[in-house]
C-alpha positions as CSV (number, residue, x, y, z in Angstrom):
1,X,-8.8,29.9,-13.7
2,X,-5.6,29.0,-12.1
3,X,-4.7,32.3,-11.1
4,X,-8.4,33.3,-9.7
5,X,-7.3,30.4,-7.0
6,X,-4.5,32.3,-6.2
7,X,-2.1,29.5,-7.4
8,X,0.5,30.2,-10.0
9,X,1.7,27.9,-12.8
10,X,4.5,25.9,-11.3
11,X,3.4,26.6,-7.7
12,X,2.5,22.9,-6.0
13,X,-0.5,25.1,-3.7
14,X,1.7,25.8,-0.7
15,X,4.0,28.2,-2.1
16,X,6.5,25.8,-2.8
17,X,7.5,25.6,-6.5
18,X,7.8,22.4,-8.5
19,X,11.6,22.4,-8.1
20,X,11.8,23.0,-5.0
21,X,9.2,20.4,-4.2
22,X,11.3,17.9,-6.0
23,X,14.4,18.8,-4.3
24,X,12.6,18.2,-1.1
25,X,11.4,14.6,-2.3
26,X,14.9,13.5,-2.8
27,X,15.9,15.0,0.2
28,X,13.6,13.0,2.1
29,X,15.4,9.8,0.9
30,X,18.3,10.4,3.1
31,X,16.4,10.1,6.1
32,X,16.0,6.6,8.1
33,X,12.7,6.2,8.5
34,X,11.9,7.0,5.0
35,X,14.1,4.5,3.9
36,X,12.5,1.6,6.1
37,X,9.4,3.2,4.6
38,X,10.3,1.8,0.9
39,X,9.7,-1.6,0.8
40,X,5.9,-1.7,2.6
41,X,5.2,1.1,0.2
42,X,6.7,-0.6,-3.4
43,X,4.9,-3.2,-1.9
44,X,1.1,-2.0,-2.2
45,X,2.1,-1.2,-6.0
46,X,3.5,-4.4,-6.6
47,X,0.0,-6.4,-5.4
48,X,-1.7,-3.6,-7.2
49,X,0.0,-4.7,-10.2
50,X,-0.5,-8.4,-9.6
51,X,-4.1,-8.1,-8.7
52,X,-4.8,-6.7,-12.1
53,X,-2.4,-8.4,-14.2
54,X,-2.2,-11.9,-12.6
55,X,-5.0,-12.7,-10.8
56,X,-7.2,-12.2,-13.8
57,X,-5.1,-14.0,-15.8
58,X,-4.0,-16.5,-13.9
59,X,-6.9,-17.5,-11.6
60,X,-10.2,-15.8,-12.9
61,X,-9.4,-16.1,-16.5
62,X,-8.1,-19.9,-16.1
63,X,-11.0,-21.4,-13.9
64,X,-14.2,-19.1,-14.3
65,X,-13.5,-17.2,-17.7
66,X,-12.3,-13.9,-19.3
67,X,-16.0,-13.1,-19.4
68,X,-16.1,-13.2,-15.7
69,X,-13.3,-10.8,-14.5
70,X,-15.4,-8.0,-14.1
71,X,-17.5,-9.9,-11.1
72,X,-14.1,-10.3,-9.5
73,X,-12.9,-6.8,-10.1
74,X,-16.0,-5.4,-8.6
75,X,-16.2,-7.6,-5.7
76,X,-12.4,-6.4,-5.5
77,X,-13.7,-2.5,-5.7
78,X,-16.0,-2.2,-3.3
79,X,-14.3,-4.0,-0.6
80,X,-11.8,-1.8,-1.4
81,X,-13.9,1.4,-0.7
82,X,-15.5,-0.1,2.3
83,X,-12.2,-0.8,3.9
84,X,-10.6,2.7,3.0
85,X,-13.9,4.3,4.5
86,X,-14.0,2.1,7.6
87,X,-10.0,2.1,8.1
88,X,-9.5,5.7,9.9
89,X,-12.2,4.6,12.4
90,X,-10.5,1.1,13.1
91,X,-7.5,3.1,13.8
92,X,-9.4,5.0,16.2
93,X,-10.5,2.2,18.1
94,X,-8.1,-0.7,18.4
95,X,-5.0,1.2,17.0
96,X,-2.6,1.8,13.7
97,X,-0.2,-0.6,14.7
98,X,-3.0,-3.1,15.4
99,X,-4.6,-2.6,12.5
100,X,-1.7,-2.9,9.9
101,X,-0.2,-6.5,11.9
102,X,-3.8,-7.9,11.7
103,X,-3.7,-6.6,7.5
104,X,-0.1,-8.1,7.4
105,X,-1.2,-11.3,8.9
106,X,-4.1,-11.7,6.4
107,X,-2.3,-10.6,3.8
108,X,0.3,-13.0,4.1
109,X,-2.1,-15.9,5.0
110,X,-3.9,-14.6,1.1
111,X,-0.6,-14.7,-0.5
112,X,0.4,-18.1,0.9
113,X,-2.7,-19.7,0.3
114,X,-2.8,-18.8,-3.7
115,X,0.5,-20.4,-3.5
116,X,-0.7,-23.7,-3.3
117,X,-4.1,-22.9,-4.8
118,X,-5.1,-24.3,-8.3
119,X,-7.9,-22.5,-10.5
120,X,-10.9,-24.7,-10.4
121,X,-13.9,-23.9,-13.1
122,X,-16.7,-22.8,-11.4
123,X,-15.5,-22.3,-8.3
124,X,-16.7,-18.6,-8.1
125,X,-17.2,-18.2,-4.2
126,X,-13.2,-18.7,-4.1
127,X,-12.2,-15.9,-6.5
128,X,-14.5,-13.4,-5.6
129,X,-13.3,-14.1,-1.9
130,X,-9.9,-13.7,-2.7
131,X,-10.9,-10.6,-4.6
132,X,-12.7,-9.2,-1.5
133,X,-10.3,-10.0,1.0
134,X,-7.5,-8.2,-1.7
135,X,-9.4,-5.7,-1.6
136,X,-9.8,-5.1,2.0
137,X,-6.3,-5.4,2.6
138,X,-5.3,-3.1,0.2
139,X,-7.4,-0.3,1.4
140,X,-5.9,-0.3,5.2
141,X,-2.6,-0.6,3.4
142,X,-3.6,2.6,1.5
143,X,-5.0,4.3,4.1
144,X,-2.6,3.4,6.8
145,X,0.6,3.9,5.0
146,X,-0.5,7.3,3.6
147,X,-1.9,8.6,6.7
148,X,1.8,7.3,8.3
149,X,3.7,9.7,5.9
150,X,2.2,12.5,7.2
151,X,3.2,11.3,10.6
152,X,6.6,10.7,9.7
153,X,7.1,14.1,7.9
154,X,4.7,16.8,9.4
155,X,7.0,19.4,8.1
156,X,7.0,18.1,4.3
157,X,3.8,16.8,4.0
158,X,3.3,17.3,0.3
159,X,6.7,16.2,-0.5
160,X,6.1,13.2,2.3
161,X,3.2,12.1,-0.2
162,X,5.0,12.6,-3.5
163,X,7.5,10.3,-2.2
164,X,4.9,7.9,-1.2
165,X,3.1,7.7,-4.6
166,X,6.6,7.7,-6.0
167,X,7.7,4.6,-4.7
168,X,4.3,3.3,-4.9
169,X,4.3,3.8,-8.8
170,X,7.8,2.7,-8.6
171,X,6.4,-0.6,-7.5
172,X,3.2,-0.9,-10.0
173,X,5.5,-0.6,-12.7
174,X,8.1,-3.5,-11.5
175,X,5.0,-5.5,-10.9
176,X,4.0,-5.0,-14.6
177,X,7.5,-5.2,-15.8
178,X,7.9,-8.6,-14.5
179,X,4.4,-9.7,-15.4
180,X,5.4,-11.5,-18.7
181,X,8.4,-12.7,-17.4
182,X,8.3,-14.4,-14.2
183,X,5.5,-17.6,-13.3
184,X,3.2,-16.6,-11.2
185,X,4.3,-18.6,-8.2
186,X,8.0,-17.0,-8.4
187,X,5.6,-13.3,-8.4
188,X,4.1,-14.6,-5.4
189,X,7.1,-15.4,-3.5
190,X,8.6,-11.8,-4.6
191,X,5.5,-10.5,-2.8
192,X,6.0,-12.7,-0.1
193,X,9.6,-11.1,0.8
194,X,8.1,-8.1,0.1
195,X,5.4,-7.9,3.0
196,X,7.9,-9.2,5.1
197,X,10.7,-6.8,4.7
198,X,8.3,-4.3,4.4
199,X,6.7,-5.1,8.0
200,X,9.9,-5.5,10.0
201,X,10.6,-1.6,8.6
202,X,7.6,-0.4,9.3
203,X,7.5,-2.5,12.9
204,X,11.2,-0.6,13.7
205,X,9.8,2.9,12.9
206,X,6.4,2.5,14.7
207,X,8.7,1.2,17.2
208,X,10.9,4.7,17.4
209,X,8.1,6.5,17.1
210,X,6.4,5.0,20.2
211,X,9.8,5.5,22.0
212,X,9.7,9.0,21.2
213,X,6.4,9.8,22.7
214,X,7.1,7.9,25.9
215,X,10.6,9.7,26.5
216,X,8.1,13.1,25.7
217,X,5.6,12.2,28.2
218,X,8.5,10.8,30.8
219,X,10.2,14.8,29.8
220,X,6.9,16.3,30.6
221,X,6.0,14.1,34.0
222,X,8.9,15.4,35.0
């Protein structure tokens, strides 16, 4: 079946071979901008991680019951899937850079919030909203980050987007790692510095991106 596709075993579908595809990815990891890249992009698997580990436990589980985690996870899912199908168009109209400061900024007010927030029983409204707004957020992030590695690397896309699930898994799996030994609140703050760090990086790239366009259109003006 493979070969009726005209894709060999071991060939990634652009006639690049596992190894070399691999070679590529690492190579990537010298450069800059890809550096910057890491933290905003460990960061989406770290709240991935949290979401599913910590939030249920922590919140959902403590003030409205294990039996009620799935009416948080699905709140969670489909504002999720609204936001990643809504989030190219948003781009489109008030801008990438727009779109991922006004996510930051929510994100952070989410994080912050929870913080100081105790689990009340039956206080459903509050934990499906914080499930819906996690969910949102996480989309754009998603959506805008990926989308941003192609920009970054045009020439490597593939390899641009193996990094990018890389360091996103790289994440998820810290966030569970830590899960059992950290209090929430100390997982919070970790996330905290992690949004941060992860904006200024990816503020200083959009930054030198948007440099490099105006020098082009100066070059061509000219």
């Amino acid at each position: 079946m493979i070969h009726s596709y005209g894709v060999k075993r071991g060939d990634t579908g652009d006639g690049m071979s596992g190894l070399k595809l691999l070679t590529v990815t690492i190579n990537l990891l010298r450069k800059r901008r890809q550096i910057l890249m890491l933290p905003i992009t460990m960061f989406i698997g770290l709240e991935e991680a949290f979401l599913a580990v910590d939030f249920t436990r922590s919140f959902v589980a403590c003030g409205w019951g294990i039996s009620r985690i799935g009416f948080a996870m699905i709140c969670f899912g489909v504002a999720n899937a609204v936001a990643a199908g809504i989030a190219g168009a948003l781009v489109e109209r008030i801008g990438r850079v727009t779109l991922a400061g006004l996510c930051a900024v929510v994100n952070l007010c989410l994080l912050t919030y929870m913080y100081n927030w105790e689990a009340r029983e039956g206080d459903y409204m509050s934990y499906c909203t914080f499930a819906a707004v996690w969910g949102i957020c996480d989309g754009v992030w998603l959506v805008v980050v990926n989308a941003f590695y192609g920009i970054l690397f045009p020439n490597h896309l593939i390899a641009a987007y193996s990094n990018f699930r890389l360091w996103e898994s790289t994440g998820s799996v810290i966030g569970y790692v830590i899960s059992s030994q950290l209090c929430t609140s100390t997982k919070l703050v970790i996330l905290i510095i992690f949004i941060l760090v992860g904006c200024v990086g990816y503020g200083l790239i959009e930054y030198r991106v948007w440099q490099k366009q105006k020098n082009l259109e100066v070059m061509l003006s000219d």
